[in-house]
C-alpha positions in Angstrom: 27.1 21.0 69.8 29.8 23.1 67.7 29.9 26.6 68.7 29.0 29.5 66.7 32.7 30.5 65.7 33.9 27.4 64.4 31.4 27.0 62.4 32.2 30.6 61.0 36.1 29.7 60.7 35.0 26.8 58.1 32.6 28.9 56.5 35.4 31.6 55.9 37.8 28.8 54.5 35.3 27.8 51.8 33.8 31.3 51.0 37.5 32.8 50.8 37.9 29.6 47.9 34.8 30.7 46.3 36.0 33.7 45.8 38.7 33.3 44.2 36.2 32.4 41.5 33.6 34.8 41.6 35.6 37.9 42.2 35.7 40.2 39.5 39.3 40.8 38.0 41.4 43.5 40.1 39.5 42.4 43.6 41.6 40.7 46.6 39.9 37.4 47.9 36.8 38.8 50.0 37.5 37.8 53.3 35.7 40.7 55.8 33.2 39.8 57.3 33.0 36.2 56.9 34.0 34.5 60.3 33.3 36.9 62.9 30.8 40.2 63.5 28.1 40.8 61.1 29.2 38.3 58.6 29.3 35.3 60.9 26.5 32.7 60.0 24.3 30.9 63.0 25.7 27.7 63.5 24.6 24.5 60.7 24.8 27.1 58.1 27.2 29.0 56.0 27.4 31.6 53.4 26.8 31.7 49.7 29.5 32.3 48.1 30.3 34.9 45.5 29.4 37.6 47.1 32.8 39.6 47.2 32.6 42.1 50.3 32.0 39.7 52.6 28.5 41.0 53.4 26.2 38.7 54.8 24.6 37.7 50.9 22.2 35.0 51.0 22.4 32.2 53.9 21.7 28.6 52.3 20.7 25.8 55.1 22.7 22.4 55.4 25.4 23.7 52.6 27.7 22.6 55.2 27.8 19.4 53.2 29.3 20.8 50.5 32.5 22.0 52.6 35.8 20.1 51.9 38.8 19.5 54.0 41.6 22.1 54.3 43.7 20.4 52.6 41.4 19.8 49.7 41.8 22.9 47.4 38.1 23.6 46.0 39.1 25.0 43.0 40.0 21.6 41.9 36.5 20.0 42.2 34.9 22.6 39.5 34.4 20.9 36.2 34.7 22.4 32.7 31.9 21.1 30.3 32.7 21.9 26.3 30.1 20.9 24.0 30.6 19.1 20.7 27.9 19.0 17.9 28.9 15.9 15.2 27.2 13.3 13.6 23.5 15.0 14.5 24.5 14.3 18.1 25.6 16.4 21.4 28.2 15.1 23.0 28.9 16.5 26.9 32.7 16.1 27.3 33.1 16.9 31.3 36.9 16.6 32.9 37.6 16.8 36.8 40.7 17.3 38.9 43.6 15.2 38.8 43.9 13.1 35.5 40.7 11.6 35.1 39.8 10.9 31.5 36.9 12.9 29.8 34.0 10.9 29.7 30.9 11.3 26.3 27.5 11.4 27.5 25.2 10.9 24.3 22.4 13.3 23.8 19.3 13.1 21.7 20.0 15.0 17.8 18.1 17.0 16.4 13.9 15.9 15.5 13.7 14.7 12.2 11.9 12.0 10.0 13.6 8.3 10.4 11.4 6.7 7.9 7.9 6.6 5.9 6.1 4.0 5.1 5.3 3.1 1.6 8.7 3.7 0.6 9.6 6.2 -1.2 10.3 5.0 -4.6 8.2 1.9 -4.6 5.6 1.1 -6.8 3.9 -1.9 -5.8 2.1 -0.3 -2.2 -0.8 -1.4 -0.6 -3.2 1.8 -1.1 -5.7 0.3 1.4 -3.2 -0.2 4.2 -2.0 3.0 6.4 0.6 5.3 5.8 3.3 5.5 8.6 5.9 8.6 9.0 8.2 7.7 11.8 10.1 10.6 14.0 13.3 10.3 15.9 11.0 11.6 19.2 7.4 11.2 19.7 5.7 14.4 18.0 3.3 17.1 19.6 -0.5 16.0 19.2 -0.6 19.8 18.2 1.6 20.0 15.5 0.5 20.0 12.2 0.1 16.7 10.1 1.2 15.3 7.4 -0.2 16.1 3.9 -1.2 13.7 1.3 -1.8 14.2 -2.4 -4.1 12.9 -4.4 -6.4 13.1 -0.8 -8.8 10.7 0.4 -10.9 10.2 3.5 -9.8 9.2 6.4 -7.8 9.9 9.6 -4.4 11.0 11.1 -3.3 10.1 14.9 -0.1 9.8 17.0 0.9 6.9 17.9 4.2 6.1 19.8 6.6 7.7 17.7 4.7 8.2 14.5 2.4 9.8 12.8 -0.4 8.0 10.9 -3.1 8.0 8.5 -5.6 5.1 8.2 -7.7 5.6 5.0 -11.8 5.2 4.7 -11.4 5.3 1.2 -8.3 3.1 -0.2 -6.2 5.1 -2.9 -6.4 3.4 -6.3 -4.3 1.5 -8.2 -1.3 2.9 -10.2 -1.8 5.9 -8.4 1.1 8.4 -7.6 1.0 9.4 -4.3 3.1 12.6 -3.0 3.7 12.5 1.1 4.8 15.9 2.6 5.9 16.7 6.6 6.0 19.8 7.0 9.1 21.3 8.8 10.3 25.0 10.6 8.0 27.2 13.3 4.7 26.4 11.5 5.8 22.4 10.7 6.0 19.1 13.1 7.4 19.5 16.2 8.3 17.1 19.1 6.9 16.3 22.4 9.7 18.4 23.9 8.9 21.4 21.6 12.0 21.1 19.0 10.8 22.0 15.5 11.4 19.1 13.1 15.5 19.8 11.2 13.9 19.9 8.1 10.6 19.1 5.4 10.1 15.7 4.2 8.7 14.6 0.8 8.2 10.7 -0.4 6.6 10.0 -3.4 5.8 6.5 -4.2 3.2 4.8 -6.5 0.3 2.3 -5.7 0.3 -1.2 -7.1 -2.4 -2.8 -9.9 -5.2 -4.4 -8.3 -4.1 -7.8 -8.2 -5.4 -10.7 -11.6 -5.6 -13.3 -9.1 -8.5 -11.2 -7.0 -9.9 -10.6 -10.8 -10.0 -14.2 -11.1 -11.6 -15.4 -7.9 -14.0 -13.1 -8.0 -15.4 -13.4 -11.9 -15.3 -17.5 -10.6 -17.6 -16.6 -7.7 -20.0 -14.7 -10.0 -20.4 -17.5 -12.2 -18.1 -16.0 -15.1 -15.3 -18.4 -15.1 -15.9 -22.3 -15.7 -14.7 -22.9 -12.0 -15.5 -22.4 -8.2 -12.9 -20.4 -6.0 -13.0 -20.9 -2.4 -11.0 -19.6 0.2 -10.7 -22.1 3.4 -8.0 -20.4 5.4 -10.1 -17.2 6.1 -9.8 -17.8 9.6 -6.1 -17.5 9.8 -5.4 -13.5 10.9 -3.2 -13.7 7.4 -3.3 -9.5 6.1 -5.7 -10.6 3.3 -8.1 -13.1 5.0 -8.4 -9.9 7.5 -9.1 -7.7 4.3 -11.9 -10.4 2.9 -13.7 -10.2 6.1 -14.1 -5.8 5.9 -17.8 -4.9 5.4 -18.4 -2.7 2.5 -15.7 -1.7 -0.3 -12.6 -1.4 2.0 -12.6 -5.1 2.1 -12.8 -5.7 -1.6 -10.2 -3.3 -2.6 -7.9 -4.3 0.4 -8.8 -8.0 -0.9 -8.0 -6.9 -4.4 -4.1 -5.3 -3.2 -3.7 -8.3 -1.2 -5.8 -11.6 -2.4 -6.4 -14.5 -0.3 -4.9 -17.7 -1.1 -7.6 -20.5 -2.0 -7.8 -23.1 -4.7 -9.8 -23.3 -8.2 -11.6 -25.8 -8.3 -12.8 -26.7 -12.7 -16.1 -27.3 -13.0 -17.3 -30.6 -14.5 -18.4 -31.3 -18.1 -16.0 -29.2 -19.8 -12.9 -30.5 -21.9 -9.8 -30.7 -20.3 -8.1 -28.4 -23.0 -10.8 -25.7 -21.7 -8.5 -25.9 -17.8 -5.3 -25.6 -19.5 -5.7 -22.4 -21.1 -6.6 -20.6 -17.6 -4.0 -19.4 -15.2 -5.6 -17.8 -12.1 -2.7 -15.0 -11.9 -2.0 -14.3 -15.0 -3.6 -12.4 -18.3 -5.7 -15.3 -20.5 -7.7 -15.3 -22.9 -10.4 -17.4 -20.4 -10.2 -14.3 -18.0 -10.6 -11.9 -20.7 -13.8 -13.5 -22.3 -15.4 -13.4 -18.2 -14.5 -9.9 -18.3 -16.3 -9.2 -21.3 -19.4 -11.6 -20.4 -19.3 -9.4 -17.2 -19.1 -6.0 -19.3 -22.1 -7.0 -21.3 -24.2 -8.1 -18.4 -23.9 -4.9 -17.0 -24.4 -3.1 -20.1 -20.2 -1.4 -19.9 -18.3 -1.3 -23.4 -17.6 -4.7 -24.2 -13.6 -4.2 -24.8 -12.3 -6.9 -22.6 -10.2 -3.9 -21.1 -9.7 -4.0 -16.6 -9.8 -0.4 -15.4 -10.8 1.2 -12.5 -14.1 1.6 -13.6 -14.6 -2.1 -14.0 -13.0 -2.8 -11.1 -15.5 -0.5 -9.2 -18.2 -2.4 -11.0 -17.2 -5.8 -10.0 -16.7 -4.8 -6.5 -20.1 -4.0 -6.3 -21.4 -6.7 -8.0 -19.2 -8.9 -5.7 -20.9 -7.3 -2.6 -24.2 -7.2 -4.4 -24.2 -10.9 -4.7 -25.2 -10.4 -8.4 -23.8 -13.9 -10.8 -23.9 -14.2 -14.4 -27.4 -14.7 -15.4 -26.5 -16.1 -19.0 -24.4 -19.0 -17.2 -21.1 -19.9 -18.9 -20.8 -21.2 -22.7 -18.1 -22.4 -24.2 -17.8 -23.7 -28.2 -15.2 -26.3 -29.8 -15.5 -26.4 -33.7 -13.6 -29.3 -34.9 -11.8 -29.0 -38.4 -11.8 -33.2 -38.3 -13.8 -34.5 -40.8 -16.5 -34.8 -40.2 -16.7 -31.3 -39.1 -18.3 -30.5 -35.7 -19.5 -27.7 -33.4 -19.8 -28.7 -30.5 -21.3 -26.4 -27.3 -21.2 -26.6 -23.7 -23.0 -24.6 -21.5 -22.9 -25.1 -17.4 -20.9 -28.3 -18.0 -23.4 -29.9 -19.9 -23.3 -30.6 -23.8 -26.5 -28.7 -25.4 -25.6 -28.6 -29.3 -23.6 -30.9 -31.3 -24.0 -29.7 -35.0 -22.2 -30.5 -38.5 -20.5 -27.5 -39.3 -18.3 -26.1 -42.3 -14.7 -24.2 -41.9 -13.1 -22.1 -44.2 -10.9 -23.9 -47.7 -7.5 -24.2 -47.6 -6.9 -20.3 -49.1 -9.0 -18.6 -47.2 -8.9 -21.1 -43.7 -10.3 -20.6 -40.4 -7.7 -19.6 -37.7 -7.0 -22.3 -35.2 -7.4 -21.1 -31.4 -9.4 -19.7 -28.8 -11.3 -16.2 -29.0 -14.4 -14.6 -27.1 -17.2 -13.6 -29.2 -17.2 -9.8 -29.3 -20.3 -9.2 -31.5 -23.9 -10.8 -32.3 -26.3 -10.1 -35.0 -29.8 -11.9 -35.6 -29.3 -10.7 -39.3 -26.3 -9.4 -41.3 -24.6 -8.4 -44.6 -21.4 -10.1 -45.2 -19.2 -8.6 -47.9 -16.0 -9.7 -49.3 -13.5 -11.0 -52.3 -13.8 -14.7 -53.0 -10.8 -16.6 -54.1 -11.6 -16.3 -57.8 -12.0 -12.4 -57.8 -15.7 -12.2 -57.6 -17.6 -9.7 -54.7 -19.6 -11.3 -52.7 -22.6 -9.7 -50.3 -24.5 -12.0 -48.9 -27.3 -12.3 -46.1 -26.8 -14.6 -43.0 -28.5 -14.9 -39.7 -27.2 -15.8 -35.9 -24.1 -14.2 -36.0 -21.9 -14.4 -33.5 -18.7 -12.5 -34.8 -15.5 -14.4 -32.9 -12.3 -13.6 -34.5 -12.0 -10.8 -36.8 -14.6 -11.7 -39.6 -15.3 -15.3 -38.4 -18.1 -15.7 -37.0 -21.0 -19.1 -36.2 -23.9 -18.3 -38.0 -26.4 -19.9 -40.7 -25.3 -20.2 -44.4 -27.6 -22.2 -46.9 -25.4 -25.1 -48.4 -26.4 -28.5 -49.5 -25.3 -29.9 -47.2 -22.8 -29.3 -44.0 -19.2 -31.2 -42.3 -16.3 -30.2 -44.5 -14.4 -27.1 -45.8 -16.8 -24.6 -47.7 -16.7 -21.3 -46.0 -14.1 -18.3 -46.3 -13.0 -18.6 -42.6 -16.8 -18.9 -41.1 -18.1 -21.5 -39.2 -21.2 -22.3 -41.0 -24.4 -24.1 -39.4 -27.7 -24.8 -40.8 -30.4 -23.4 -39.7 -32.0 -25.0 -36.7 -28.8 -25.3 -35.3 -27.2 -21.5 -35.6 -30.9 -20.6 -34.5 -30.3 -22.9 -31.4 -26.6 -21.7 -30.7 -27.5 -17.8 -30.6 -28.7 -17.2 -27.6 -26.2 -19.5 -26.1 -23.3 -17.4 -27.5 -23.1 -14.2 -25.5 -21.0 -11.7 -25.9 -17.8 -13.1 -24.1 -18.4 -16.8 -24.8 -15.2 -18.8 -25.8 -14.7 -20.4 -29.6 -12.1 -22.8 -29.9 -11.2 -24.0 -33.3 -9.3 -27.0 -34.0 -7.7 -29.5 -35.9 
């Protein structure tokens, strides 16, 4: 066992380097008392240094490990650390004794906002889907969150490293959306407690609800000539997920983000009927379903897809409610001898002599949606010679412009006669009204 004084000799050789440190300026190394008398230390321990007067200061237990040889000068085993800030980082640069090179330790920069999610800038985002702000740490569940304008239901939680918001109620389409974090003492701060570097704003724009949705829907009422069906639902695709939501967050997630399926045409129809459809794009087939659907549910019929159409069709999607005047569609043939033919729920349920308009005052070749019915009308005009005309016709179904099917007295009916009408006699236009909604599709051709 080492005896008291040499364990008080090596104590005095490292407090007398110490001190040499910790002495203030004009002081001689503090030697008394350290290795013999009052200033000796029991043996295993020695004495803090620092304390110039050698007094007994503050005995720490098993610092004896920390003593060095004699020939090791202790002053060379302190370290200098100098901080650098650059590039939002903190770098520790730390150099020993001898010629050791400085080492970099990287330390975290300062809490800020790495990225948001819709983008800011795009305009095509999902307004169903969450909205993500990431941080550089993970945030304090007791900061404030994130602010989001226009608002709408739902809820914001941490999770990981982010912050975010799951909707109830999706945003709506074309809609400018303004995210703000909030930043300084009363903003977002860390985990760790570091306020966030600075506020955050993103402003980015939802998308149109998608045709294709517009189109698989109005099919699955009964307003388009075809079936839609949809059988990868049970893939976990974004959108099959989105059909199978209860309620309106699945239609209007469905309506961002369709499901693929395939159109199937409906037999009994001509072919060119198909050909002028295109399930993703505006047509003049989708636009006379959305006017059917307007009439049915007694909107403005205006063949014009806003939100408040959209709403409507949602709820008639979830509803279950179909088209309760089935689908119609009428081909007037300008091939002598003159026809109108029309098909209803692929079957053929009037084929009529008809009469188109003469050469100077023709009817218009191509497809067009009825847009307005009378039982009974005036019908005013110029004919070619000069003379006013103002006559009194009955089933009028108004199709382009001032065209319209409806009943005319002639002698007799298959050839041009009319000023652009398609004329029918009697029975006939009294059997095509009600078969002619609002909506229905005319083709004329030849």
């Amino acid at each position: 066992m080492l005896s008291g004084g040499r364990v008080g000799r090596r104590a005095a050789a490292r407090g007398a380097s110490f001190s040499r440190i910790g002495s203030r300026a004009g002081e001689a190394p503090a030697e008394r008392g350290i290795g013999g008398g009052a200033g000796d230390a029991p043996a295993g321990q020695t004495v803090a240094p620092g304390r110039p007067g050698g007094s007994a200061g503050v005995v720490l237990p098993f610092e004896r490990r920390r003593v060095r040889s004699k020939k090791t000068r202790v002053i060379a085993a302190v370290t200098a650390v100098v901080a650098l800030v650059a590039g939002g980082a903190v770098y520790l640069l730390t150099k020993g004794g001898g010629s050791s090179a400085p080492t970099a330790v990287t330390l975290p920069g300062p809490f800020r906002v790495i990225s948001a999610t819709p983008a800011s800038g795009s305009a095509d985002a999902n307004g169903s889907l969450p909205v993500r702000v990431t941080f550089s740490a993970p945030p304090n569940g007791r900061s404030p969150m994130p602010t989001l304008t226009p608002s709408v239901p739902g809820n914001w939680q941490i999770i990981g490293d982010s912050m975010v918001f799951t909707p109830k109620t999706a945003f709506g389409p074309s809609t400018k959306i303004t995210l703000s974090v909030p930043a300084g003492r009363s903003g977002v701060r860390s985990a760790a407690g570091v306020t966030l570097a600075s506020p955050k704003t993103e402003v980015y724009t939802t998308a149109k609800f998608s045709t294709l949705r517009l189109a698989q829907i109005l099919s699955q009422l009964g307003y388009l000539p075809m079936m839609w069906e949809s059988p990868n639902l049970a893939m976990q695709t974004e959108s099959a997920v989105n059909l199978r939501k209860t309620g309106l967050a699945g239609e209007i997630g469905a309506a961002y983000d369709p499901p693929a399926g395939i159109f199937t045409m409906d037999t009994g129809y001509p072919a060119s009927l198909a050909s002028k459809f295109s399930p993703d794009l505006q047509n003049v087939v989708v636009r006379g379903a959305v006017m059917a659907f307007q009439s049915e549910h007694k909107m403005s019929v205006s063949g014009t897809v806003n939100l408040a159409f959209w709403v409507a069709l949602f709820k008639a999607a979830l509803a279950g409610q179909v088209n309760a005047n089935g689908y119609t569609y009428g081909v007037a043939s300008q091939v002598d001898p003159e026809t109108l033919t029309i098909y209803h729920n692929g079957h053929v349920v009037l084929r009529s002599p008809a009469n188109t308009g003469i050469p100077s005052a023709p009817t218009a070749n191509g497809t067009f949606p009825v847009y307005e019915k009378f039982l009974q009308t005036w019908m005013s005009g110029t004919n070619p010679d000069g003379s006013h005309y103002h006559d009194l016709v009955q089933y009028v179904s108004y199709f382009n412009g001032g065209d319209a099917v409806h009943y005319f007295a002639r002698g007799a009916y298959g050839f041009q006669q009319s000023l652009g009408c398609v004329e029918l006699p009697l029975t006939q236009a009294k059997q095509a009204y009600p078969y002619l909604t609002l909506g229905s599709l005319v083709t004329v051709t030849g």
